[in-house]
PAGU-667639 format. One record per residue: x, y, z of N, C-alpha, C, CB in turn. Coordinates in steps of 0.2 Angstrom, whole numbers, padded with zeros to 4 digits, always signed. Atoms other than C-alpha are relative to their C-alpha. Glycine has a CB too. Layout:
N
XYZXYZXYZXYZ;...
END
This chain:
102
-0007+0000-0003+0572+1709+0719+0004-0003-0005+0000-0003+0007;-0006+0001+0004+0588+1708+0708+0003-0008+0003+0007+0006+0001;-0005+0001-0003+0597+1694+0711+0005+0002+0003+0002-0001-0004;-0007-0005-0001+0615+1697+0721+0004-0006+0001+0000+0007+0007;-0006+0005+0000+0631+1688+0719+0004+0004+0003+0002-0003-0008;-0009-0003-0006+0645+1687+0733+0004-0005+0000-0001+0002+0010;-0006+0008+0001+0660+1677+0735+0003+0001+0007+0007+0000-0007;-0002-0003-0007+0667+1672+0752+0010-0004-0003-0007-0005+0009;-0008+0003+0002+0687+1672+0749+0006-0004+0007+0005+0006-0003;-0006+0000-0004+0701+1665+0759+0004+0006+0003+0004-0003-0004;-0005-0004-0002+0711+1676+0768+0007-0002-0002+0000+0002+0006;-0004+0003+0002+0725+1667+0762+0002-0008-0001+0004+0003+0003;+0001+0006+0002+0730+1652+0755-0007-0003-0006-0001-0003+0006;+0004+0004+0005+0719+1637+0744-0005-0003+0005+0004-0005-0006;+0003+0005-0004+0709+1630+0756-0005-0006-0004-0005+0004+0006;+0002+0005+0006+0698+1622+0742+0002-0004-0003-0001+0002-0003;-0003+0004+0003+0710+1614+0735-0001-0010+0001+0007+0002+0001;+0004+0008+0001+0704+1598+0742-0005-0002+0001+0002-0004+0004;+0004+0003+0001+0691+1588+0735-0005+0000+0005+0004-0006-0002;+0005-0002-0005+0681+1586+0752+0002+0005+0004-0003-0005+0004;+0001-0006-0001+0685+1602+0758-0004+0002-0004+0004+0004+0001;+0003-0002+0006+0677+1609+0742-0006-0002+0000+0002-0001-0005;+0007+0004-0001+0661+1595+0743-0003+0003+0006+0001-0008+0000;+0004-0002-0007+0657+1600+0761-0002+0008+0000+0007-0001+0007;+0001-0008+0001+0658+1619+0757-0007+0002-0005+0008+0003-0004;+0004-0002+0005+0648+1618+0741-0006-0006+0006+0003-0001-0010;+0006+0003-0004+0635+1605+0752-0003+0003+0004+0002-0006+0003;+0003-0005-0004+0636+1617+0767-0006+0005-0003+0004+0004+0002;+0005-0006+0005+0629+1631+0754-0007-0001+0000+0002+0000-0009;+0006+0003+0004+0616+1621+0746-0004-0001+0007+0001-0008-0005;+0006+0000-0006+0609+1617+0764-0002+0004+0004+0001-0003+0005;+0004-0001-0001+0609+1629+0770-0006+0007+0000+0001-0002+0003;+0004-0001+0005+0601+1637+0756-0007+0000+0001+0001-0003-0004;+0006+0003-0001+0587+1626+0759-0004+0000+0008+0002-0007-0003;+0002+0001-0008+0585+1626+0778-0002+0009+0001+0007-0004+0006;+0003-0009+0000+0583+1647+0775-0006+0001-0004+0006+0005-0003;+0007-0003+0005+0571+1646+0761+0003+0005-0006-0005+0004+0005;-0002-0006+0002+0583+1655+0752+0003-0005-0010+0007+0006+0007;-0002+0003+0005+0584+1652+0733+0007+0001-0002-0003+0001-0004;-0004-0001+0001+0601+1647+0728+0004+0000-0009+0002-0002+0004;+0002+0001+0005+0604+1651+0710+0004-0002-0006-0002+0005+0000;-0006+0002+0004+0621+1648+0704+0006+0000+0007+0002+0006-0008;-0006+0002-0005+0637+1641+0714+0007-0002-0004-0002-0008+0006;-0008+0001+0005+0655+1643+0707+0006-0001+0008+0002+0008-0006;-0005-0001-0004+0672+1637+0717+0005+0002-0002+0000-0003+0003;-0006+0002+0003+0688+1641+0715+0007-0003+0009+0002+0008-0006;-0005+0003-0005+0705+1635+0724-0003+0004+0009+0010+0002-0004;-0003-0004-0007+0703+1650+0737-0008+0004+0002+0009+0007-0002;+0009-0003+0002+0682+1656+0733-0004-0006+0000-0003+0004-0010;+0006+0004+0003+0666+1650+0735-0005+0008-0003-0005-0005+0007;+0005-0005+0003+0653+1662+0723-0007-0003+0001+0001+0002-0009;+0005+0003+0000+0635+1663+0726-0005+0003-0002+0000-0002+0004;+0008-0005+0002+0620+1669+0717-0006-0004+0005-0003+0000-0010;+0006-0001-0004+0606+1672+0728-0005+0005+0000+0001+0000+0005;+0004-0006+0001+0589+1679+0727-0003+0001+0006-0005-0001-0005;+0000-0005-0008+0592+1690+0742+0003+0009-0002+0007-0004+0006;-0003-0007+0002+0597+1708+0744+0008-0002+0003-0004+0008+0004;-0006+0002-0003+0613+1711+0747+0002+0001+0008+0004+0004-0003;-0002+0001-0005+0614+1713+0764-0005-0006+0003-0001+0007+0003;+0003+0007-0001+0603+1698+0766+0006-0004-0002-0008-0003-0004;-0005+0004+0000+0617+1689+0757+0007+0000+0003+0001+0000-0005;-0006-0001-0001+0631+1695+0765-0001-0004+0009+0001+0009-0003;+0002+0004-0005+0623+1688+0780+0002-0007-0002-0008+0001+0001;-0005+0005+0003+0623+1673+0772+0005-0003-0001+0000+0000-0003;-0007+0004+0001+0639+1671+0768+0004+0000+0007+0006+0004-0004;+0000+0001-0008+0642+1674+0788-0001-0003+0001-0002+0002+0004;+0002+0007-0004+0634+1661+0793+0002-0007-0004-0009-0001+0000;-0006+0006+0003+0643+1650+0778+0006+0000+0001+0001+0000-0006;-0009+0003+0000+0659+1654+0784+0000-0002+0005+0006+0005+0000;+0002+0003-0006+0652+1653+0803+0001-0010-0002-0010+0002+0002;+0002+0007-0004+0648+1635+0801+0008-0005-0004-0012-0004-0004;-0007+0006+0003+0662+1627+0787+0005+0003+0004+0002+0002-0010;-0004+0002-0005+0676+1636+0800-0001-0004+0002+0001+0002+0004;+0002+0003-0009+0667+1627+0816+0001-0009-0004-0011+0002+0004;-0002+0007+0002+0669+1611+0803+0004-0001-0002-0003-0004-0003;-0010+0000+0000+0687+1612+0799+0003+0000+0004+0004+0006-0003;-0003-0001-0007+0692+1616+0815-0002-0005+0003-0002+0007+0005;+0000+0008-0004+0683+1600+0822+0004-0004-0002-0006-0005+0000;-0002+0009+0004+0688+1588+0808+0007-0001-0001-0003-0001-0008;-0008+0000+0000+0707+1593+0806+0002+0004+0005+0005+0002-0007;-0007-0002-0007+0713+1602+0822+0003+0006-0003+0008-0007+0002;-0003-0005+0001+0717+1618+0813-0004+0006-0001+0004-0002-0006;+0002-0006+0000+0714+1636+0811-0005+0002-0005+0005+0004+0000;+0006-0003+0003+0699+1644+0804+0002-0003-0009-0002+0010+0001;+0000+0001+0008+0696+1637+0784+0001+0006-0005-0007-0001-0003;-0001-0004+0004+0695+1654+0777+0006+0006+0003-0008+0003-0002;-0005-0004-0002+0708+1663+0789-0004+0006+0005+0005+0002-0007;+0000-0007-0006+0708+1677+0801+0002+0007-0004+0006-0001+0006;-0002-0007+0002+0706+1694+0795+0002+0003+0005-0005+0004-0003;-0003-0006-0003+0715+1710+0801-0008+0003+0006+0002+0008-0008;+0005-0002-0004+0705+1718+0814-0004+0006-0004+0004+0003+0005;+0004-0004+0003+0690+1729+0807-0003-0003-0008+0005+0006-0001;+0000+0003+0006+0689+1719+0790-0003-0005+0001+0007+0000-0003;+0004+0007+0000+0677+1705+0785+0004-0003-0005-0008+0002-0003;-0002+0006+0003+0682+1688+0777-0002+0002-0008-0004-0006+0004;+0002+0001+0005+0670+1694+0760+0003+0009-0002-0009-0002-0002;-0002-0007+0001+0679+1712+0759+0006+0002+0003-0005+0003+0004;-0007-0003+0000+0697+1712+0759+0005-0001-0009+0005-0005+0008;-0006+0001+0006+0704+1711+0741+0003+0007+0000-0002-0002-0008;-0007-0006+0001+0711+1730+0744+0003+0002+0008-0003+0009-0002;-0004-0001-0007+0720+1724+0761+0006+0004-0002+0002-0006+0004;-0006+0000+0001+0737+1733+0761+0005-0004+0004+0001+0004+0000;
END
């Protein structure tokens, strides 16, 4: 099996921009990476991404990034009292699958 690299984006905004936002995100990854068994093979961020190679298919990874955005919301929303980390998509539309929103 290929490698597959996904990236889970913001729906708007930089949520990464801060220091432990960004540490907790890339740490979530890595765990639970490891608590799946799933090898992770490279991790990039940016202000408003996280990227993640994994040797999974792609619908195994895309899972994955579901359950990355699942858990880093549920810990944003505890720790500051605000609305989901990566934002609220449109109805119909996934969090790793809107860069041709109109």
């Amino acid at each position: 099996m290929e490698p597959c690299t996904v990236r889970l984006r913001a729906v708007s905004g930089t949520p990464l921009d801060e220091l432990v936002v960004r540490e907790m995100v890339e740490a979530a990854a890595h765990a639970l990476a490891e608590r799946e068994g799933v090898a992770l093979l490279e991790l990039s961020t940016s202000n408003d991404s996280i990227t993640l190679t994994l040797a999974l298919d792609r619908l195994a990874a895309l899972g994955f990034l579901a359950e990355l955005r699942r858990h880093t919301n549920a810990w944003y929303e505890a720790k500051y009292r605000d609305g989901p980390l990566w934002g609220t998509p449109p109805p119909g539309k996934e969090a790793w699958d809107h860069e041709g929103w109109e």
